[in-house]
N, C-alpha and C positions, 0 to 999 in steps of 0.2 A: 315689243310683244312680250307678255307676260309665261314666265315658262306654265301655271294654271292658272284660267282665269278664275276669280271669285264669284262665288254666285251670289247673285243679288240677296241686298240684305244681310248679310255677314260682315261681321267688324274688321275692318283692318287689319292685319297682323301686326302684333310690337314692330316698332320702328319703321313701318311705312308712314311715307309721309300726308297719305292719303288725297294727295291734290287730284284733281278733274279740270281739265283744259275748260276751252269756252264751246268744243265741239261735243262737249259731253263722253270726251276721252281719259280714263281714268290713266292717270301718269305714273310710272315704275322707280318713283325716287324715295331714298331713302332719307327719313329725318336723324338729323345729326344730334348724338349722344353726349353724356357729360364729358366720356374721355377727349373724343375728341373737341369739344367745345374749352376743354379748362387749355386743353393745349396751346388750341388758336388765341387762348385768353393768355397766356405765359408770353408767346410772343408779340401780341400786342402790348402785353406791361413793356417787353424792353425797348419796343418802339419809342413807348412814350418816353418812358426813361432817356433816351437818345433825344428825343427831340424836347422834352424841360432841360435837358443840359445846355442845347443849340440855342436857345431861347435865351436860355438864364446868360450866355455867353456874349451872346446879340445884346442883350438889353444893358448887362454892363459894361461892354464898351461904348454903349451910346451914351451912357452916364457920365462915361470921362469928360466928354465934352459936352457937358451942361453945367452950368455955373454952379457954382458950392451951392448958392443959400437957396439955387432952387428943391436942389435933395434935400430928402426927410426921411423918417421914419414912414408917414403916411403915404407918401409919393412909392416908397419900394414893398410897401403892403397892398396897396391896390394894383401895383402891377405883378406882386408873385399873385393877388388873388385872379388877376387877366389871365396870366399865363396857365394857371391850375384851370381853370375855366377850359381854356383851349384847346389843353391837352387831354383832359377826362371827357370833354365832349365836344368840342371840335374836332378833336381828331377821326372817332369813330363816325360822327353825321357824315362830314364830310369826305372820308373814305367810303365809304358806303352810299354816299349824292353820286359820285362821282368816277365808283369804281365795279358800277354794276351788284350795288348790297356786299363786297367783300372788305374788310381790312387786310391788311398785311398780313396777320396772323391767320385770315380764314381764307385768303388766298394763297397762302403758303401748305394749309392744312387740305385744303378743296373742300372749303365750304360757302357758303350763300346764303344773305338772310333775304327772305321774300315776304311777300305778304299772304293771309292765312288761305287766302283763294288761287295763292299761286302766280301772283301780278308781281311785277316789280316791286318793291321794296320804295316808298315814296318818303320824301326827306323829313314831312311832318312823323311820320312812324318814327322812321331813325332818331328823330330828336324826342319822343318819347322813350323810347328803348335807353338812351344814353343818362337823361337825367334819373329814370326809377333807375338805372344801372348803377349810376354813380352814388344816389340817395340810398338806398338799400341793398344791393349785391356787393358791388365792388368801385371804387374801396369801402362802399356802405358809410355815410356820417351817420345815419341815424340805425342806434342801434347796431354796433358793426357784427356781434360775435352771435346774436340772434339773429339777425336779419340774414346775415352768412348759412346758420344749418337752415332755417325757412327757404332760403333759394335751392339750396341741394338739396332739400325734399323736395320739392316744389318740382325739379329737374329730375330726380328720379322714378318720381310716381305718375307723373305726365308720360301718357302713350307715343307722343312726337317728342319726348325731352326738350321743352319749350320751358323758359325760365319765366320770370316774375314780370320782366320787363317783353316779354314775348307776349306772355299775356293781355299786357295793359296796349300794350300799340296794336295788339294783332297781325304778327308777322310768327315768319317759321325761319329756323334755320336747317337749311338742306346740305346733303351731298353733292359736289355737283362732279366725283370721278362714281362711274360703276365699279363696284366691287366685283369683280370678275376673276371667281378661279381658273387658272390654267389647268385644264386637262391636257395634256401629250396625245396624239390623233395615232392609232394603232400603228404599228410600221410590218407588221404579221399579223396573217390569221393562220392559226397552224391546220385546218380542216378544210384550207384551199391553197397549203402551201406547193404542191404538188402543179397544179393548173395553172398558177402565176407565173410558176419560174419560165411555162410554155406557152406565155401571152405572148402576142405581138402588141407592140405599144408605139410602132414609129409614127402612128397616127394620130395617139394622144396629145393635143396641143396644150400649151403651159397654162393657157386661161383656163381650160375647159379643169387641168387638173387641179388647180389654185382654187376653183368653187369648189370642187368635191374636199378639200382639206378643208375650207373655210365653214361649209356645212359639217363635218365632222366634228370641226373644235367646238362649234356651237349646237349643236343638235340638242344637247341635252335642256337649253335653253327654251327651243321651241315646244310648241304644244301641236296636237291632232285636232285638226286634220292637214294642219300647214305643215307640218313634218314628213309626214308618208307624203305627200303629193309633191315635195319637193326632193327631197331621197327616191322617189320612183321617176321624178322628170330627170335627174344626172344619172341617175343608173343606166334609164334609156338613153341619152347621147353617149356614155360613155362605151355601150356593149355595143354600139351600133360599128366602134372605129378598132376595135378589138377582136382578135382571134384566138384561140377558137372559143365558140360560146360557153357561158361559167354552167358549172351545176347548178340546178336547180333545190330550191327546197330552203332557200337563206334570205335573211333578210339584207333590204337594200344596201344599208349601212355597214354590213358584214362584204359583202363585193367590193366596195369603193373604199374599204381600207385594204382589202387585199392586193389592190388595183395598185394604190398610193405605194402599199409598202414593198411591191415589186419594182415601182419603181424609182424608189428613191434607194433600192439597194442596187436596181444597175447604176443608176447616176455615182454614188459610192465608190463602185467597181471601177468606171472608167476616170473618174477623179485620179483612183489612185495610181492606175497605171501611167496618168499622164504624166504625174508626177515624179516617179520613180522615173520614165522613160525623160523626164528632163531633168532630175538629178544623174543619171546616167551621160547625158551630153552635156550638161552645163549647170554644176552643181554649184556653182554662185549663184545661178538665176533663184535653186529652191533654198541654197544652206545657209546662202549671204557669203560675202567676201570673205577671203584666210586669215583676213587682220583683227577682225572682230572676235574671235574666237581666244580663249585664256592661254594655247597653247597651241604653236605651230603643227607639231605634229599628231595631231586629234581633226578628225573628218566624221562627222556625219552623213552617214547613208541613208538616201532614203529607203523609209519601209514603205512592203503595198499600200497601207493605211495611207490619213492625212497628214499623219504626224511623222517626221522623219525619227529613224533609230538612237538608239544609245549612242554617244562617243565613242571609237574603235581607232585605238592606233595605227597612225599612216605607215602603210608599207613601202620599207624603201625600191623604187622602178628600177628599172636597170639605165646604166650608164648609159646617153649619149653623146658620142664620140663627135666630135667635130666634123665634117667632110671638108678632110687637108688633101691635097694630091698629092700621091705618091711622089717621091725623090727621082729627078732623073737620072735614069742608068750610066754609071761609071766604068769607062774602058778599061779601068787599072783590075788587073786580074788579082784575086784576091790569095790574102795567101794560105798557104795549104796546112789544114790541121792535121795535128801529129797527135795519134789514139795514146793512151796512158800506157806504160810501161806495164803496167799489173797485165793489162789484155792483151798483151800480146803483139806481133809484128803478124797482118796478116800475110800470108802467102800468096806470092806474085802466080798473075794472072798465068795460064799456059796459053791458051789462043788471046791473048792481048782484051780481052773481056774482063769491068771490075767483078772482084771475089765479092761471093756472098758473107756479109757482115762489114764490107768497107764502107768507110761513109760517104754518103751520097755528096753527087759535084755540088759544090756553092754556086746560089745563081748571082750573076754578075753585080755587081752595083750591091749587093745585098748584106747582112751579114747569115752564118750558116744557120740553120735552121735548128730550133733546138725539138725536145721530145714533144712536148706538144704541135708541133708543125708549125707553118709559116704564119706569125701573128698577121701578116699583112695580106697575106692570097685574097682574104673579102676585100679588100678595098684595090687592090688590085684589077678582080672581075669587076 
């Protein structure tokens, strides 16, 4: 569908190709230009180039083995004039008989040679095209260095950019990719951002949301009256499975991006917490294994985002101690520490009770306890 159609009687615009099916359907293809046609011509030269080398390569090792006196001067002149033959115009008919009207070069570039009605491209055309090709374009015998600017004007003043050899056969050479700019599909509207954030959308299913982006990317393509009746038919499925209903006073395509970008910022949302919530349990599953990394003690965290954080040096965890079983209790009573001379000799008990400051009994089996307390009580209990 044409984003406006033309009205009857009006000339083509530069570089349409101006075909009409046999429905009496006018068709949306673009005729291919000089740029792109010298391109698809550069690598079709080095085709050939490749295959006059395979040839020439072919042909004398088969000379090896044919008798001296049959080789000549004239025997290796009419078969370089074979092989030049083959390659200047064999090559092009028959890539083009056989390869749906593309050579290598214009099927590398996305081009097509057809016929001027739009029909297949038939092999008597092709073998016209190829000899005035070879005769006057390229490599031109007759006349090379006039016949050369005669073809590029000839290409640049023609409305389809149809060459000499275009002319005489009656064929065209088309595009066969659309030129299609990508527009980016809103992901906000700031005058319904408000109402989005308090959509309910568990009811929106992925098909139904996949055609409203797909109309969006291409809306601008469509024409009136197929635009509004299709932007007012998704609006209404869309508003039907959604709460609460939108303001009024907007156009459809203005909804159904607000729709889209509310919800491809929760889908965002909970990406990223999944993420972070499985770099938090199993940071090889998001950061990759510790051995990949330049340097053992460097961790990546993940951020809310999709993309994990900066490198942040690994914090040394604390020690895990073995679980050894404490030593079994020794009957041998331990022997009794004698305080430093500087402190003092405490003074003996009166009612047989230890004095305040003496040092606490050693427990059995153990050694005495020092100022920070029993290293072992935890493992103990």
């Amino acid at each position: 569908m044409r984003a406006q159609p033309r009205p009857p009687g009006r000339p083509a615009p530069w570089g349409d190709a101006g075909l009409v099916s046999g429905e009496a359907v006018e068709l949306d293809v673009r005729a291919a230009r000089i740029g792109s046609r010298v391109l698809a011509l550069l690598l079709d030269v080095l085709a050939q180039v490749f295959l006059m080398v395979v040839l020439s390569m072919s042909v004398g090792l088969a000379l090896l083995n044919v008798p001296g006196g049959l080789v000549d001067g004239a025997l290796a002149g009419g078969l370089a004039t074979v092989g030049l033959i083959l390659v200047l115009v064999g090559y092009p008919v028959l890539c083009e008989r056989f390869n749906h009207g593309r050579t290598l070069g214009k099927m590398a570039v996305g081009l097509r040679v057809v016929s001027a009605d739009g029909a297949p491209v038939a092999a008597r055309q092709s073998l016209i095209r190829a000899l005035v090709g070879v005769a006057v374009e390229w490599p031109g015998l007759v006349l090379p260095l006039l016949s050369w600017v005669a073809g590029v004007t000839v290409m640049v003043t023609d409305r389809r950019g149809r060459r000499l050899g275009d002319l005489v056969a009656g064929t065209l050479v088309v595009h066969t990719r659309t030129a299609t700019a990508w527009r980016p599909v809103p992901t906000a509207v700031p005058a319904l951002t408000g109402w989005a954030s308090t959509v309910d959308l568990s009811r929106l299913d992925d098909s139904l949301a996949l055609a409203a982006r797909q109309y969006l990317a291409r809306v601008h393509q469509l024409a009136e009256p197929a635009r509004g009746r299709l932007g007012r038919g998704l609006w209404a499925e869309i508003s039907a499975v959604i709460t609460p209903p939108a303001p009024t006073g907007m156009p459809e395509s203005v909804y159904l991006a607000a729709v889209l970008g509310e919800r491809h910022r929760r889908a965002r949302y909970r990406l990223g917490r999944g993420r972070t919530a499985a770099a938090t349990l199993w940071p090889e599953l998001v950061l990759g294994p510790p051995e990949a990394d330049s340097s053992p003690n460097l961790i990546r965290p993940a951020a809310p985002g999709l993309l994990p954080g900066p490198a942040v040096p690994r914090q040394p965890g604390p020690a895990i101690r073995p679980a050894v079983a404490p030593p079994p209790p020794d009957d041998t009573p331990a022997p009794a520490v004698t305080p430093p001379a500087s402190l003092g000799t405490p003074p003996a008990p009166v009612d047989g009770s230890p004095t305040q400051g003496a040092a606490p009994p050693t427990p059995v089996g153990g050694a005495p306890p020092t100022a920070f307390g029993d290293p072992m009580a935890g493992w103990r209990s």
